[in-house]
N, C-alpha and C positions, 0 to 999 in steps of 0.2 A: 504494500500500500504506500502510495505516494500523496505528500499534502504539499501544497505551497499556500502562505497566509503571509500575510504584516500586519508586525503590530508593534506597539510599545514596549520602551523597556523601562521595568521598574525595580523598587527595591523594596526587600520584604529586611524590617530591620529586626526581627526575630532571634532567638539564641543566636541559631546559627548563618547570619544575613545573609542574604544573595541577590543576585540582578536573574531575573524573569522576563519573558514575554508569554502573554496569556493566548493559547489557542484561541481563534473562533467559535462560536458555536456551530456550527454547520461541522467544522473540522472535529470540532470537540465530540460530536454526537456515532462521526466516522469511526471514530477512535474506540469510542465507547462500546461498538458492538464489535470491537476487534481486540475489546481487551482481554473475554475472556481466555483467547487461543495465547494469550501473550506476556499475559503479565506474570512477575515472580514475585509478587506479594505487596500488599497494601494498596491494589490500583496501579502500582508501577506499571508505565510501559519502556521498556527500551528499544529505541531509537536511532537509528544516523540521524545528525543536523546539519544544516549549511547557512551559514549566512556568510552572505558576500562569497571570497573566497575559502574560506575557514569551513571545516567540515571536524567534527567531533563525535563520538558515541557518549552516549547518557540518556537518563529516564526521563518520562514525563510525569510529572507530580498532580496527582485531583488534586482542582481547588475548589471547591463553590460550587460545582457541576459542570464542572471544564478543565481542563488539564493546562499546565504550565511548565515551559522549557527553560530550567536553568542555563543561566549565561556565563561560564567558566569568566574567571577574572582574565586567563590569556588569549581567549576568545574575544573581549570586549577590546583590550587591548592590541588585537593583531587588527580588528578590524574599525576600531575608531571609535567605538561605542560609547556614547555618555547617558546616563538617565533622562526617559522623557523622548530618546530618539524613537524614529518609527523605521522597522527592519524587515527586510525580507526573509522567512524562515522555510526553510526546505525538508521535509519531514522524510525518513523510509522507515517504514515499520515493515521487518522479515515477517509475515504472516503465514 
């Protein structure tokens, strides 16, 4: 399964903080009925991502009823990233 979406990146300032961008719901709802072939516990999906030229493996996190892609800190840095920008996100989910 393939997604493409943009969206914001934000910051969850939580224990353990991080930079996010929130799937769509349209993409969210795709995801949803492919999680259960996929996920390895809590709603996890794992994932390839792309933004720009940056490509990384990691999970998608439920939030709210929609799933959210962590933004490595060398990821935001390889590609320019600051909070508040809007990004192109490349999804592959091995289904």
């Amino acid at each position: 399964m393939d997604l493409e979406f943009s969206g914001e990146v934000w910051f969850w300032r939580g224990p353990s903080p991080y930079h996010f961008v929130t799937v769509p719901e349209d993409e969210s709802a795709e995801l949803e009925e492919a999680a259960a072939l996929v996920t390895y516990g809590w709603g996890m999906i794992p994932v390839e991502v792309s933004v720009g030229d940056t490509s990384w493996t990691t999970a998608l996190w439920p939030k709210d009823g929609r799933y959210v892609v962590p933004l490595k800190d060398w990821v935001r840095r390889a590609e320019g990233l600051q909070l508040g920008d809007v990004v192109e996100v490349r999804l592959t989910v091995d289904v």
